[in-house]
Predicted model as a PDB file, atoms N, CA, C, CB and O in Angstrom, pLDDT in the B-factor column:
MODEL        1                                                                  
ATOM      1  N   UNK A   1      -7.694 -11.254  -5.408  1.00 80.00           N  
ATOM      2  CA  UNK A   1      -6.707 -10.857  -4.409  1.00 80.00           C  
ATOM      3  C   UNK A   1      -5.998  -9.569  -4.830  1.00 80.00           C  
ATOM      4  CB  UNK A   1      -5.682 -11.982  -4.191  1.00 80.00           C  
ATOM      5  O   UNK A   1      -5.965  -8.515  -4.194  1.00 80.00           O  
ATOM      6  N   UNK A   2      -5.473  -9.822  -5.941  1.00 87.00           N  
ATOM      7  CA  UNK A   2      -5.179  -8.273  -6.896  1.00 87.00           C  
ATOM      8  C   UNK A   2      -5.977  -6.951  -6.419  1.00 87.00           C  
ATOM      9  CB  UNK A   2      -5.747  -8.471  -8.644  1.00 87.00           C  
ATOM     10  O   UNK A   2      -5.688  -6.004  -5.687  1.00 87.00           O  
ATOM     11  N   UNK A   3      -6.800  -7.220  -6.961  1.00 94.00           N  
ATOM     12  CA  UNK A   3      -7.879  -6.216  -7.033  1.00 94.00           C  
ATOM     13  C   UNK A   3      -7.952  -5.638  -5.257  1.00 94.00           C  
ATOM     14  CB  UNK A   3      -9.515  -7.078  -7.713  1.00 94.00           C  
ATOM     15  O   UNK A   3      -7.799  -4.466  -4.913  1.00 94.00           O  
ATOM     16  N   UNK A   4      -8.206  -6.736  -4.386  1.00 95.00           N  
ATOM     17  CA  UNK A   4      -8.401  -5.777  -3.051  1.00 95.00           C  
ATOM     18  C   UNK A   4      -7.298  -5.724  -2.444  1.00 95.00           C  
ATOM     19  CB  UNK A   4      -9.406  -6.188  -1.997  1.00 95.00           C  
ATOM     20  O   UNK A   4      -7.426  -5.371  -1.272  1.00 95.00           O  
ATOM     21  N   UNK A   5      -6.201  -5.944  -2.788  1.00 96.00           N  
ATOM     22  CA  UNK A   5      -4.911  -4.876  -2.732  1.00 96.00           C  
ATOM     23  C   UNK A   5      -4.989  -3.791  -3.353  1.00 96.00           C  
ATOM     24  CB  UNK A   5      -3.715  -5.321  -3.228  1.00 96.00           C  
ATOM     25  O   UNK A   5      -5.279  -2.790  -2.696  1.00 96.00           O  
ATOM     26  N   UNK A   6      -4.827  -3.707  -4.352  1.00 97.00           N  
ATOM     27  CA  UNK A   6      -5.390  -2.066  -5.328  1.00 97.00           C  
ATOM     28  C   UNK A   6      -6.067  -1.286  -4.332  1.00 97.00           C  
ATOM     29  CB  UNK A   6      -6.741  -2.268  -6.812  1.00 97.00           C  
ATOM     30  O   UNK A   6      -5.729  -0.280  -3.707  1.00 97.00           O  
ATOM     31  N   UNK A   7      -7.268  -2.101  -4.334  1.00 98.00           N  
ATOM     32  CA  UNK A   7      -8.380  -1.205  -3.036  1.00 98.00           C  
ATOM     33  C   UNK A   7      -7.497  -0.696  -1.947  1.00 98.00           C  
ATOM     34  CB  UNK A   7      -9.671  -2.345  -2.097  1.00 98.00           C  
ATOM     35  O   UNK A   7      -7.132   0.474  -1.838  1.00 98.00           O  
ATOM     36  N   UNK A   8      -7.222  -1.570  -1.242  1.00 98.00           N  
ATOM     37  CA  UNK A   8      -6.520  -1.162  -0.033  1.00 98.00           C  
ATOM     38  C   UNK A   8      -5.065  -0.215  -0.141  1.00 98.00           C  
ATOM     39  CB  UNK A   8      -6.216  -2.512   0.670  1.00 98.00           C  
ATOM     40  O   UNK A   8      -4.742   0.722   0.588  1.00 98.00           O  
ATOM     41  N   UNK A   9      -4.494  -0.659  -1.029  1.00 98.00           N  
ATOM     42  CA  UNK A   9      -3.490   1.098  -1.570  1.00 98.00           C  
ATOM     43  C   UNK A   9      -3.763   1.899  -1.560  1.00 98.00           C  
ATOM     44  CB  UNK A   9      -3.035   1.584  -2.631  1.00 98.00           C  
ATOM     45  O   UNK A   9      -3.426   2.798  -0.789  1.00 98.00           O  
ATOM     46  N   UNK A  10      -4.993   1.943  -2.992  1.00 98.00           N  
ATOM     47  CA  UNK A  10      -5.368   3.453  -2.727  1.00 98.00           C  
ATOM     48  C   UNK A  10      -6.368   4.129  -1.418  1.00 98.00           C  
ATOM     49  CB  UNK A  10      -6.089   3.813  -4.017  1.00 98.00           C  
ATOM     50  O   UNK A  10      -6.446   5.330  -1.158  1.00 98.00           O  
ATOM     51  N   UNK A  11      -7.065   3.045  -0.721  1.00 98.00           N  
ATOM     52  CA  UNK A  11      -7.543   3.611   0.603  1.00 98.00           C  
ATOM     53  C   UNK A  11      -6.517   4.145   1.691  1.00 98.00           C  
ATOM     54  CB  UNK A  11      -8.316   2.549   1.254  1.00 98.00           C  
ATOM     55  O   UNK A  11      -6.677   5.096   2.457  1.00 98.00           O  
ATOM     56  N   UNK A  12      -5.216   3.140   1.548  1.00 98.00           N  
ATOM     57  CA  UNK A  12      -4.199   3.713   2.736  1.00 98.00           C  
ATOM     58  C   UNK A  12      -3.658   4.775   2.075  1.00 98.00           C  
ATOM     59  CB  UNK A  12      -2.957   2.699   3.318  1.00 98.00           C  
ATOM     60  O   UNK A  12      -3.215   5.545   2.927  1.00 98.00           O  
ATOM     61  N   UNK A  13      -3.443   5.274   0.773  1.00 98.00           N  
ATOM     62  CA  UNK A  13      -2.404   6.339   0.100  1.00 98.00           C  
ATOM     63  C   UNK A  13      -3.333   7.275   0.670  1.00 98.00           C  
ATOM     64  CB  UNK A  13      -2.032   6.419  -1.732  1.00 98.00           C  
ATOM     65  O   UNK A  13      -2.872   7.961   1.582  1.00 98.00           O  
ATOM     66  N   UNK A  14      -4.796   7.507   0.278  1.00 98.00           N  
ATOM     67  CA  UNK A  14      -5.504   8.483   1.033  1.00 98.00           C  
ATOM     68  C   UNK A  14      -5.772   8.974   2.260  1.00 98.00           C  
ATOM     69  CB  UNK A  14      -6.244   8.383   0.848  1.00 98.00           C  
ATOM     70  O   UNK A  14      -5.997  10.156   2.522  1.00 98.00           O  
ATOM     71  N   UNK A  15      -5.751   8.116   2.973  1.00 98.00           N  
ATOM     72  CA  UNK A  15      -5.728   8.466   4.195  1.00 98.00           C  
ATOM     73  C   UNK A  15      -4.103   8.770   4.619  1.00 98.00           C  
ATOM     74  CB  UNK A  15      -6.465   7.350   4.987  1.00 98.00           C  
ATOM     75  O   UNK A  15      -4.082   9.476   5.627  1.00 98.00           O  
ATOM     76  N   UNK A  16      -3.190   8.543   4.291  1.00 98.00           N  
ATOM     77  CA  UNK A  16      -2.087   9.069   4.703  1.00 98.00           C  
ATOM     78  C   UNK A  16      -1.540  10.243   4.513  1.00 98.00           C  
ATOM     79  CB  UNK A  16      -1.415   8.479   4.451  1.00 98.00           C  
ATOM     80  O   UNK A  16      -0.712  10.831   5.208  1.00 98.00           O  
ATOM     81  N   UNK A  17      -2.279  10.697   3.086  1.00 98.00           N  
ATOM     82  CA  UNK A  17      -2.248  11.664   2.805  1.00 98.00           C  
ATOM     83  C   UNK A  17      -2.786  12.728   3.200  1.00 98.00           C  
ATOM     84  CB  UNK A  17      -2.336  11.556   2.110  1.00 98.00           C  
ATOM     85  O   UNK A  17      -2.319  13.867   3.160  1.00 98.00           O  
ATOM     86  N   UNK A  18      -4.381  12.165   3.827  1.00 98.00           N  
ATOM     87  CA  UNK A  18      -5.247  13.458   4.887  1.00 98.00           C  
ATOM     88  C   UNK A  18      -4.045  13.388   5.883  1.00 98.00           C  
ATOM     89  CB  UNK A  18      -7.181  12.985   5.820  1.00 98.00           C  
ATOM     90  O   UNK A  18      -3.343  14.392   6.008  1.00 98.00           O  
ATOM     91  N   UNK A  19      -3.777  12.288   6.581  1.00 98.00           N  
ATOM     92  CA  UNK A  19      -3.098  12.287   7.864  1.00 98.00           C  
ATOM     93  C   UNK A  19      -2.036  13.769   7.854  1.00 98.00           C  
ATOM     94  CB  UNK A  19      -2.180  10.689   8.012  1.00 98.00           C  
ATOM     95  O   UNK A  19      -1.997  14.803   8.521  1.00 98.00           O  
ATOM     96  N   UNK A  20      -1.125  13.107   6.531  1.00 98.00           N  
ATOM     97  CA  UNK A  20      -0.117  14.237   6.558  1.00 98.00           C  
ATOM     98  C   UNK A  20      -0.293  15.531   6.504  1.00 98.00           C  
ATOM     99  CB  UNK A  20       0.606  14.151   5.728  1.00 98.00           C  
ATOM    100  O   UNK A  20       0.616  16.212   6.979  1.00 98.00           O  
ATOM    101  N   UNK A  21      -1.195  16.063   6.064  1.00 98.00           N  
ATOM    102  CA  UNK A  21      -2.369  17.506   5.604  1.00 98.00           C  
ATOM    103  C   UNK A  21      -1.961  17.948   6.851  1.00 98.00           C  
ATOM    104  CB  UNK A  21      -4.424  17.344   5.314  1.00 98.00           C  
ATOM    105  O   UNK A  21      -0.947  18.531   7.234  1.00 98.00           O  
ATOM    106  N   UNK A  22      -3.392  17.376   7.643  1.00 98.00           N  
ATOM    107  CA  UNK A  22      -3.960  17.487   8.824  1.00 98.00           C  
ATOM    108  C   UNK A  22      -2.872  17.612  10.096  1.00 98.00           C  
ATOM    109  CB  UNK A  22      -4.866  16.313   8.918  1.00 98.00           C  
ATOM    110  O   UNK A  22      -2.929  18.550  10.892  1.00 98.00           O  
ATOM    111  N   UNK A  23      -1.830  16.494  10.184  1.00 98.00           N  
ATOM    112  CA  UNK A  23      -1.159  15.739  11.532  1.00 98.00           C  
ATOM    113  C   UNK A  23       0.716  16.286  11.102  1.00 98.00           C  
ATOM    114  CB  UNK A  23      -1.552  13.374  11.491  1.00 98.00           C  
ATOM    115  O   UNK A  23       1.597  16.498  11.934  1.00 98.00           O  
ATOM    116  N   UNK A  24       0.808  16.360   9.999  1.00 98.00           N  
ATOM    117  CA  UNK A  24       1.932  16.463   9.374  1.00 98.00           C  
ATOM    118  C   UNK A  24       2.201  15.613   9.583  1.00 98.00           C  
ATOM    119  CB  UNK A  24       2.722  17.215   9.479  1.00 98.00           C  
ATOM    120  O   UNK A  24       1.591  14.814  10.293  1.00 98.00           O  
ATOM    121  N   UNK A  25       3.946  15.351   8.657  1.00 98.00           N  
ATOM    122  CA  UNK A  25       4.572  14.310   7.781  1.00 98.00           C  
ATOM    123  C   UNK A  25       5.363  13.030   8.778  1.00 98.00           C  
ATOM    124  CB  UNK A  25       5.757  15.177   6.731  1.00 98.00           C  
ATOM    125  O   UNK A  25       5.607  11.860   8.483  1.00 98.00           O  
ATOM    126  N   UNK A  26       5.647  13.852  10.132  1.00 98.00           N  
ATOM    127  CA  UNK A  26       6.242  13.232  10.724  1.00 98.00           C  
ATOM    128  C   UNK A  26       5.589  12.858  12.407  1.00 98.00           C  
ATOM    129  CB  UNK A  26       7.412  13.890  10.515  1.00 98.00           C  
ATOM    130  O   UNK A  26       6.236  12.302  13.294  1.00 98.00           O  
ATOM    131  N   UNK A  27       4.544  13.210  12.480  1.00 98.00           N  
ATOM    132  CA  UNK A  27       3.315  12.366  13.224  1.00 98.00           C  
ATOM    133  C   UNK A  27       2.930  10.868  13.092  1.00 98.00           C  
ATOM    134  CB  UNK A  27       2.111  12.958  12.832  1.00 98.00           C  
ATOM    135  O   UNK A  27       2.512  10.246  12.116  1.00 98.00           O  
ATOM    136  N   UNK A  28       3.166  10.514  14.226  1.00 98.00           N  
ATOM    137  CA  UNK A  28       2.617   8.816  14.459  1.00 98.00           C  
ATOM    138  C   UNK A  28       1.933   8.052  13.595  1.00 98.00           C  
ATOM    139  CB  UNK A  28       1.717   8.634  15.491  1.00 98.00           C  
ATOM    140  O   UNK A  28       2.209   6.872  13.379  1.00 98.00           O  
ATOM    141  N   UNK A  29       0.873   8.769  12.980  1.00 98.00           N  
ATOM    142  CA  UNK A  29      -0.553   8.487  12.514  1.00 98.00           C  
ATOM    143  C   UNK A  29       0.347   8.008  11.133  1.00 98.00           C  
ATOM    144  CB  UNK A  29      -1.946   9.977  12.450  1.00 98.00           C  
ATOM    145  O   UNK A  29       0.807   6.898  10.864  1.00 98.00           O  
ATOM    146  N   UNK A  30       0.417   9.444  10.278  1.00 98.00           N  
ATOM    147  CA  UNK A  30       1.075   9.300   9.371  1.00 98.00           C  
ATOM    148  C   UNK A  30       2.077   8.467   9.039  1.00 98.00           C  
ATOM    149  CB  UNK A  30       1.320  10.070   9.272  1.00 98.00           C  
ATOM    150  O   UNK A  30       1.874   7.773   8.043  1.00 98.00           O  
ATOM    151  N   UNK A  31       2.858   8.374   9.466  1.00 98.00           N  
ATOM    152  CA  UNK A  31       4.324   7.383   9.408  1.00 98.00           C  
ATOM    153  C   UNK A  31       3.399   5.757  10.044  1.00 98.00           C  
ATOM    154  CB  UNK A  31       6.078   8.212  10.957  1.00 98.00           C  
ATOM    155  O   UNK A  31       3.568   4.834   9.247  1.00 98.00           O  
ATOM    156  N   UNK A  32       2.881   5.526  10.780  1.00 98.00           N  
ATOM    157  CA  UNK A  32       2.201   4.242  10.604  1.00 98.00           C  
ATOM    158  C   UNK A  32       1.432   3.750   9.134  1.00 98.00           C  
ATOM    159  CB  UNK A  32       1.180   4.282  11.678  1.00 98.00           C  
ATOM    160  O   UNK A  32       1.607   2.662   8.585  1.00 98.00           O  
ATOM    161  N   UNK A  33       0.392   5.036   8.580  1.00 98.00           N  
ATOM    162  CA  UNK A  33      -0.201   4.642   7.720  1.00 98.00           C  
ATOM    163  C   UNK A  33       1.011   4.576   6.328  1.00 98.00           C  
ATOM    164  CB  UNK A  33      -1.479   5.540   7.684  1.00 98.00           C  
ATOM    165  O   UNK A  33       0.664   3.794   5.443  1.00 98.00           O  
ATOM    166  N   UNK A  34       2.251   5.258   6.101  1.00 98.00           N  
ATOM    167  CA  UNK A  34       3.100   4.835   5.356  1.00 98.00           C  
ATOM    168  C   UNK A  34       3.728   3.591   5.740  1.00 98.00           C  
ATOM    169  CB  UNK A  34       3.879   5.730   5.185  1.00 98.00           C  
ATOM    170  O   UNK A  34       4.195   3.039   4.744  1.00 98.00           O  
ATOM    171  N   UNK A  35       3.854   3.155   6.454  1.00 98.00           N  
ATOM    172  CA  UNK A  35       4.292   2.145   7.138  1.00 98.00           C  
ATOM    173  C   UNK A  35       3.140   1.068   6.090  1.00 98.00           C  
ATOM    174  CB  UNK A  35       4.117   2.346   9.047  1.00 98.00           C  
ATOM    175  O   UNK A  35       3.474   0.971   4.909  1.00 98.00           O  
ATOM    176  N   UNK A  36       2.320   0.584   6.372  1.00 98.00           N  
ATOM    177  CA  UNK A  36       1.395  -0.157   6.419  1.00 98.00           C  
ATOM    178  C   UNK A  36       1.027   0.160   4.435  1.00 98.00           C  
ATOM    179  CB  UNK A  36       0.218   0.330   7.849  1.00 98.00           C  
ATOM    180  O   UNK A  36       0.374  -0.742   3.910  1.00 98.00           O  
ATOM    181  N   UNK A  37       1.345   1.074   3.722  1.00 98.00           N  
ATOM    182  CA  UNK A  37       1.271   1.164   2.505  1.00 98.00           C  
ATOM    183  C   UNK A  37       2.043   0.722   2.042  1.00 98.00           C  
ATOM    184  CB  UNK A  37       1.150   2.022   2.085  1.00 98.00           C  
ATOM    185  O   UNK A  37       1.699  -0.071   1.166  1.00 98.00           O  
ATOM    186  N   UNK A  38       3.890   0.922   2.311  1.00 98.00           N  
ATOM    187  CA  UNK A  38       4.805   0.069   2.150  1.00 98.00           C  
ATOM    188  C   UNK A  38       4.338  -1.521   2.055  1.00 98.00           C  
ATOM    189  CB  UNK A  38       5.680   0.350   3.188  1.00 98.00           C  
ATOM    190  O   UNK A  38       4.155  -2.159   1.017  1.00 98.00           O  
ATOM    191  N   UNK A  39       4.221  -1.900   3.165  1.00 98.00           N  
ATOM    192  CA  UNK A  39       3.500  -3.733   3.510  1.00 98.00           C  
ATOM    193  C   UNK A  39       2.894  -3.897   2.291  1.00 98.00           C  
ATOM    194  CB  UNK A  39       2.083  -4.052   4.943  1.00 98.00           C  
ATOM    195  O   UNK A  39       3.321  -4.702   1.463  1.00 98.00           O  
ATOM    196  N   UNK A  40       1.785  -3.094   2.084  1.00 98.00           N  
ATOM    197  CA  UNK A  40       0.848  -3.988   1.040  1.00 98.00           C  
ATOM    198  C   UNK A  40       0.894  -3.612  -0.313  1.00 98.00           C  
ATOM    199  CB  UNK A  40      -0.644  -3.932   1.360  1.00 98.00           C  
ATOM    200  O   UNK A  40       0.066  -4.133  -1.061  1.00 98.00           O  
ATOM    201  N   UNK A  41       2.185  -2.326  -1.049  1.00 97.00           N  
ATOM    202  CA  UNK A  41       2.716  -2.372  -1.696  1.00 97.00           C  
ATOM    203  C   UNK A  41       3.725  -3.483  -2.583  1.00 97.00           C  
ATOM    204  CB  UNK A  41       2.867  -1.691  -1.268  1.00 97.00           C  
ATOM    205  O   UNK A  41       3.921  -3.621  -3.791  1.00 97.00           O  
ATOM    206  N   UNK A  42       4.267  -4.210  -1.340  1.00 97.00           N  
ATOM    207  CA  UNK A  42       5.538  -5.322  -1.462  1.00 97.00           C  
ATOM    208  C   UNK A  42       4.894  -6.551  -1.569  1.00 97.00           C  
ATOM    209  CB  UNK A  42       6.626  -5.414  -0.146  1.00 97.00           C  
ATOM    210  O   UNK A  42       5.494  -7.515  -2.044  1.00 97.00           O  
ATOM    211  N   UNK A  43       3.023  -6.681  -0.943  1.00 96.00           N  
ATOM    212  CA  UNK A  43       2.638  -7.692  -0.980  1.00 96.00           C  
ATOM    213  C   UNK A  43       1.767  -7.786  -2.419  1.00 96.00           C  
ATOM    214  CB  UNK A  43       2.045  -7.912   0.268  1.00 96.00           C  
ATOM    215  O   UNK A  43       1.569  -8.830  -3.040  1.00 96.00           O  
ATOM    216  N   UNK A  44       1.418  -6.793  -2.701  1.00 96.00           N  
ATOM    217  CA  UNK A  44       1.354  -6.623  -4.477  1.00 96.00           C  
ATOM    218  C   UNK A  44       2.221  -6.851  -4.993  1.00 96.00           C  
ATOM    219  CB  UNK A  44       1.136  -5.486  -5.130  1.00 96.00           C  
ATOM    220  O   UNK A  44       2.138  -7.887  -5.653  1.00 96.00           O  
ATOM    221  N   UNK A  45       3.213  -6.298  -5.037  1.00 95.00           N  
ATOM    222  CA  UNK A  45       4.466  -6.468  -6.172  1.00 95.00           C  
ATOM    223  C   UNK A  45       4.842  -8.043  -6.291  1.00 95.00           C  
ATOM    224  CB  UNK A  45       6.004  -5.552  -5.638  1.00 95.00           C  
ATOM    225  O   UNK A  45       4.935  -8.685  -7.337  1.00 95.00           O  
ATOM    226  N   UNK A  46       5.039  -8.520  -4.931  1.00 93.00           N  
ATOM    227  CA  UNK A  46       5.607 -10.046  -4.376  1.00 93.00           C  
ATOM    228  C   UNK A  46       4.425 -10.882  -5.682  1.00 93.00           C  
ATOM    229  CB  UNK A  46       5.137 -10.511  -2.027  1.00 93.00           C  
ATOM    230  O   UNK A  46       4.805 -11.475  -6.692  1.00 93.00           O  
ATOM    231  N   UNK A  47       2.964 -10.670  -5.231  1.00 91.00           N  
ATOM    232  CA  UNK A  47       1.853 -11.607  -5.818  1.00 91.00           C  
ATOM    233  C   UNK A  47       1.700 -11.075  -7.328  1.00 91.00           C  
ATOM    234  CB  UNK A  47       0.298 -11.501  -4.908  1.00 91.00           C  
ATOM    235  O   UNK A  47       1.242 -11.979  -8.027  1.00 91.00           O  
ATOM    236  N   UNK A  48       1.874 -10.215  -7.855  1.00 90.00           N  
ATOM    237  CA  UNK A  48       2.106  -9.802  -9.078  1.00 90.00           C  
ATOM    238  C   UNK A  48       3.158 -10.488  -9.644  1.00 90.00           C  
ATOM    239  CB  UNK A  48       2.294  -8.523  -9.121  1.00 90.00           C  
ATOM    240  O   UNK A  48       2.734 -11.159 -10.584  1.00 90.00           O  
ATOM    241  N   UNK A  49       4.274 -10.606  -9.493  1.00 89.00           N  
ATOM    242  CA  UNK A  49       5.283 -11.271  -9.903  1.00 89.00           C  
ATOM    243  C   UNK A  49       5.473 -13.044 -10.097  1.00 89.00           C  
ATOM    244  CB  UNK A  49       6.101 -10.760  -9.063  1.00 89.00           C  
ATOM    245  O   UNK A  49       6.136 -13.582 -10.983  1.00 89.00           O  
ATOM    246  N   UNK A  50       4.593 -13.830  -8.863  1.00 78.00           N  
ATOM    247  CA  UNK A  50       4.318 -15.100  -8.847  1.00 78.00           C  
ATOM    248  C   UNK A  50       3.124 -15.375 -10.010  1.00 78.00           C  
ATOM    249  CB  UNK A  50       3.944 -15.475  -7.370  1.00 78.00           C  
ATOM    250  O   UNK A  50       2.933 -16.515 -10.434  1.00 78.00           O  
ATOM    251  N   UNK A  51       2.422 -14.336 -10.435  1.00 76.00           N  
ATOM    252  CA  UNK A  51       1.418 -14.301 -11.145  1.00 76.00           C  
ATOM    253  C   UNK A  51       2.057 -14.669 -12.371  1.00 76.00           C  
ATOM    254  CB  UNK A  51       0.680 -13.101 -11.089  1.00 76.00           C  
ATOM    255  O   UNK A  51       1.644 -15.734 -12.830  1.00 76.00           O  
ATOM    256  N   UNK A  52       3.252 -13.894 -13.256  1.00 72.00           N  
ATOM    257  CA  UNK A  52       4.061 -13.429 -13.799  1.00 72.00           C  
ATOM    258  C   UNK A  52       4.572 -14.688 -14.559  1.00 72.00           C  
ATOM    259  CB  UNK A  52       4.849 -12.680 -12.965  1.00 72.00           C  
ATOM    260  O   UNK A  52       4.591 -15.164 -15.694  1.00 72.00           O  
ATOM    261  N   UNK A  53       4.936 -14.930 -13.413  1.00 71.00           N  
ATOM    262  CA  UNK A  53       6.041 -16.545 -13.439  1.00 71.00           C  
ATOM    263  C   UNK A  53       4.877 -17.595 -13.790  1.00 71.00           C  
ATOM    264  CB  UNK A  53       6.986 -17.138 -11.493  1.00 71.00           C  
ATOM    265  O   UNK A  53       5.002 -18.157 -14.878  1.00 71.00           O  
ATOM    266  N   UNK A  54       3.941 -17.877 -13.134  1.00 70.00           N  
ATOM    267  CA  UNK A  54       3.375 -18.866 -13.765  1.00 70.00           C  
ATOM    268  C   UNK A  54       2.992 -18.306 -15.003  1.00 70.00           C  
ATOM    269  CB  UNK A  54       2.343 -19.462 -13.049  1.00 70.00           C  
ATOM    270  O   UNK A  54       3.799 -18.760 -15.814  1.00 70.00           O  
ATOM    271  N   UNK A  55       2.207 -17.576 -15.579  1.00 72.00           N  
ATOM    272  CA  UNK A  55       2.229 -17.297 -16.704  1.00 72.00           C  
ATOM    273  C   UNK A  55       3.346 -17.715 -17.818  1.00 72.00           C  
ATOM    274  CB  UNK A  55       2.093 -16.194 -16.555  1.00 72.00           C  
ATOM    275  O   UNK A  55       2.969 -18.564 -18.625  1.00 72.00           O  
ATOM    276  N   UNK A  56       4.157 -17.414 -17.903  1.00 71.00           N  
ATOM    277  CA  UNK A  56       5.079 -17.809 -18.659  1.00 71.00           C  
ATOM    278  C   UNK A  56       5.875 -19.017 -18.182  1.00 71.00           C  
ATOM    279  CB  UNK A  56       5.814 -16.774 -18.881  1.00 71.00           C  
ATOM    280  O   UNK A  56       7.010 -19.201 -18.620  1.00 71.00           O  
ATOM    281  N   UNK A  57       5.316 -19.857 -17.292  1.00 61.00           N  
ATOM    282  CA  UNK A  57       5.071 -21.205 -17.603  1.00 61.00           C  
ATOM    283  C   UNK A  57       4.646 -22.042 -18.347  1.00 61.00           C  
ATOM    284  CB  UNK A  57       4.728 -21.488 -17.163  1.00 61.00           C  
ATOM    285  O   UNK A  57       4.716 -23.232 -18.042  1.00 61.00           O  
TER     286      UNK A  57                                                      
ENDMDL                                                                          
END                                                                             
């Protein structure tokens, strides 16, 4: 599950980053795909941390 979060970060960081290139910073496209990097940023951090805790169980 880790792992294809990772994946999917760095696939959305990239493409948000063409977006912004291309569409600039404050275009739809862009600000959705930050949008949606945020999400699965927090949903890493969130499952990283439960990981964490049991561990040092």
């Amino acid at each position: 599950m880790v792992n294809l979060l990772l994946k999917q970060m760095e696939q959305t960081r990239e493409m948000m980053i063409r977006s912004g290139v291309e569409n600039g910073l404050q275009n739809a496209k862009t600000i959705q795909l930050s949008r949606r990097l945020d999400q699965l940023m927090n949903t890493y951090y969130r499952q990283t941390a439960f990981e964490e805790e049991d561990q040092e169980d």
